[in-house]
Wavefront OBJ file of the C-alpha trace (Angstrom):
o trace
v -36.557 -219.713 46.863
v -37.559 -215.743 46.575
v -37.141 -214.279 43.443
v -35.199 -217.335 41.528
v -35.443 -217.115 38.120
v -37.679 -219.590 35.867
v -34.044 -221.001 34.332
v -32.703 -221.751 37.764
v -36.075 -223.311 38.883
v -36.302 -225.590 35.998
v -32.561 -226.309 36.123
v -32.855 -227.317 39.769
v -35.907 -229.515 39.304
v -34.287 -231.004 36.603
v -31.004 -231.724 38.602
v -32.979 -233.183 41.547
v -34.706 -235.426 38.821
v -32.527 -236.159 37.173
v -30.063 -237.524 40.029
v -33.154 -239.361 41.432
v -33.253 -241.398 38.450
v -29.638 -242.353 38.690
v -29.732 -243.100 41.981
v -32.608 -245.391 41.323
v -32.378 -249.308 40.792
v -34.064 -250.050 37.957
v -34.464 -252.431 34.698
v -33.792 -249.528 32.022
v -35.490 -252.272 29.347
v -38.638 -252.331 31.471
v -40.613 -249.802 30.647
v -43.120 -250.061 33.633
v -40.013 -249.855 36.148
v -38.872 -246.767 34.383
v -42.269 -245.029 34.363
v -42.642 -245.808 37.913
v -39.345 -243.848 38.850
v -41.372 -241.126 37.201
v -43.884 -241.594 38.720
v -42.435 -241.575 41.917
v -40.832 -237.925 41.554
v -42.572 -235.109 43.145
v -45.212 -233.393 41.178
v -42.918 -230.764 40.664
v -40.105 -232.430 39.537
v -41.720 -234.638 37.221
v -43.676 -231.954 35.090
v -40.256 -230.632 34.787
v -38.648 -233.601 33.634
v -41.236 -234.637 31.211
v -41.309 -231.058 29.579
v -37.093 -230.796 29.490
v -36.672 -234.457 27.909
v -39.905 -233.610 25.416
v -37.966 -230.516 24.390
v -34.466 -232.197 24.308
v -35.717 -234.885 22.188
v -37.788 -232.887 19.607
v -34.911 -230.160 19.524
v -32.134 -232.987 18.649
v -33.577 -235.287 16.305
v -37.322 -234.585 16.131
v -40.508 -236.618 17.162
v -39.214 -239.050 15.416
v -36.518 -239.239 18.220
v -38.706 -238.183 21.209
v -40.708 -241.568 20.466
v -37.978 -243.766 19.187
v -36.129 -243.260 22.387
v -39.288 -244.520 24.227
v -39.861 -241.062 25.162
v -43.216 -241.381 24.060
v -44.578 -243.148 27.000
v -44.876 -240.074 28.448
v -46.761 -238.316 25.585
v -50.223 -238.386 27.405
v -48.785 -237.154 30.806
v -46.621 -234.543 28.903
v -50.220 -233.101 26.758
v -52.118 -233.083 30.383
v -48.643 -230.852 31.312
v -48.710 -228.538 28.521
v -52.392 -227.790 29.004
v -51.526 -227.230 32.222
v -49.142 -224.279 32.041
v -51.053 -223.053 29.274
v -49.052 -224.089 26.115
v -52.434 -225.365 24.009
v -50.494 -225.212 20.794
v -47.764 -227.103 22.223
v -49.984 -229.464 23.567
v -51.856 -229.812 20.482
v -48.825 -230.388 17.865
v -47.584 -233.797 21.032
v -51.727 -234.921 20.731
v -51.186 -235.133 16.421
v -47.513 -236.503 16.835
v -49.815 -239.565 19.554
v -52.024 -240.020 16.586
v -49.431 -240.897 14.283
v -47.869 -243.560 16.383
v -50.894 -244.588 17.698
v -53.564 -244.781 15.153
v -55.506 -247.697 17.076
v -55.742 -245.169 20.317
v -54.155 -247.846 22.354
v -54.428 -246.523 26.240
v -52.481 -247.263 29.344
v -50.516 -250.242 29.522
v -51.386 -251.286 26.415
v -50.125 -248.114 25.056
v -47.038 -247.358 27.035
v -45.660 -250.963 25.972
v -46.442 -250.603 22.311
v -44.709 -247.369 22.064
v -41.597 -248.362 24.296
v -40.153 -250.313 21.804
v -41.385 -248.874 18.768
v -40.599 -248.472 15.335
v -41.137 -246.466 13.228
v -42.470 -246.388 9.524
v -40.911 -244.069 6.216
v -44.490 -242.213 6.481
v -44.761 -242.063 9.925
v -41.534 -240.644 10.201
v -42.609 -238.170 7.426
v -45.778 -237.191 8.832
v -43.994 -236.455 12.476
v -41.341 -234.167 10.728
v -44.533 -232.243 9.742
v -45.164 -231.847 13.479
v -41.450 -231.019 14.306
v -41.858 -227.703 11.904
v -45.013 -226.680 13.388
v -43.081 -227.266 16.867
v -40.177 -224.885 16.033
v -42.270 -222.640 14.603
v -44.005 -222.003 18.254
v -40.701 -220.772 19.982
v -41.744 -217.386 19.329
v -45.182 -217.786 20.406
v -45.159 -220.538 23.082
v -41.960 -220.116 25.413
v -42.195 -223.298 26.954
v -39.384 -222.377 29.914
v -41.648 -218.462 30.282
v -44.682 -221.127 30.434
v -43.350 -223.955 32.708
v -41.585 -221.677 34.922
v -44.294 -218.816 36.014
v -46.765 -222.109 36.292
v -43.871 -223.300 38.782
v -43.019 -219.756 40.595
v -47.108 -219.983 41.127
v -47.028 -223.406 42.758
v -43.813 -222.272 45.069
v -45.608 -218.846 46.412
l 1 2 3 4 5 6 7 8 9 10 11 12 13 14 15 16 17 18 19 20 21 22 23 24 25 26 27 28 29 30 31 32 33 34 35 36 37 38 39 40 41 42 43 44 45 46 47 48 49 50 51 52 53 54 55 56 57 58 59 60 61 62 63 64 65 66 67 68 69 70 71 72 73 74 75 76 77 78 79 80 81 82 83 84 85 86 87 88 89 90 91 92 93 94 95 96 97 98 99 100 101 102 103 104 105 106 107 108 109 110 111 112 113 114 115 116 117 118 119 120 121 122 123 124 125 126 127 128 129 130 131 132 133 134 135 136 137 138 139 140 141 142 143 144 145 146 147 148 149 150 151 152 153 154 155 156 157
C-alpha cells in the first residue's frame, strides 16, 4: 500500500467495513448484535468506520441525527478515536453532544441501550445544534480525513 493517499485509505477501510457489515447476520433492532459486528472489525477498519458514519451523520442532519439514528452508541469509542489521531476539538464538541443525551452519565450497557432507541427532547435538540456549529466551524482547523489518514499511513509503515 506505498504511497496511497489518505482518501483511498479511508475509502478502502470503509469499503471493507462496510461490506463486512452486510455480509453479517445480524438483528439490526439489537443493538448489542450490531455493536458486536463493530466490534469484530479490525482495529483499523473500525476507527474508520466510526469516524466516516460520525461525520456522515453530523454533516446530513446534525447530532441530532448522529444519535437519533443510534449512532450514538458509538460516541465513547468515537471520543477515545478522535483523541487518538489528534482531533481534541473534535473530540471535545462529541464529549458535550454525550452530555446532552446523557445527563445521568449512564456507562456501558446501560448506556449503549438507553441511547439506541432514543429520543430526543425540543432543548436537547437545541442545545446539540449548538454543537453542530461549533463542529462545522472546525473543518478549517481539524481535517478529520488529514487527521485519520496520516494516524492510518503511521499504523501501515
Amino acid at each position: 500500500m506505498d504511497n496511497i493517499s489518505n482518501r483511498a485509505l479511508i475509502s478502502r477501510l470503509y469499503s471493507a467495513a462496510d461490506q463486512q457489515l452486510e455480509d453479517a447476520e445480524f438483528d439490526k433492532k439489537n443493538w448489542s448484535e450490531w455493536y458486536q459486528v463493530i466490534q469484530g472489525l479490525s482495529g483499523p477498519e473500525k476507527r474508520v468506520y466510526v469516524i466516516v458514519k460520525l461525520n456522515q451523520a453530523v454533516t446530513n442532519g446534525g447530532f441530532s441525527e448522529f444519535y437519533e439514528t443510534s449512532l450514538g452508541v458509538f460516541a465513547p469509542e468515537i471520543i477515545h478515536v478522535l483523541n487518538e489521531i489528534k482531533a481534541n476539538e473534535t473530540a471535545e464538541i462529541v464529549s458535550n453532544s454525550l452530555l446532552v443525551v446523557n445527563p445521568t452519565g449512564l456507562l456501558d450497557d446501560a448506556y449503549k441501550q438507553f441511547v439506541f432507541s432514543l429520543k430526543l427532547s425540543a432543548l436537547q435538540r437545541a442545545e446539540l445544534y449548538a454543537q453542530d456549529v461549533l463542529y462545522d466551524q472546525l473543518h478549517s482547523q481539524e481535517n478529520l480525513e488529514d487527521l485519520l489518514g496520516n494516524y492510518l499511513q503511521e499504523m501501515i509503515k
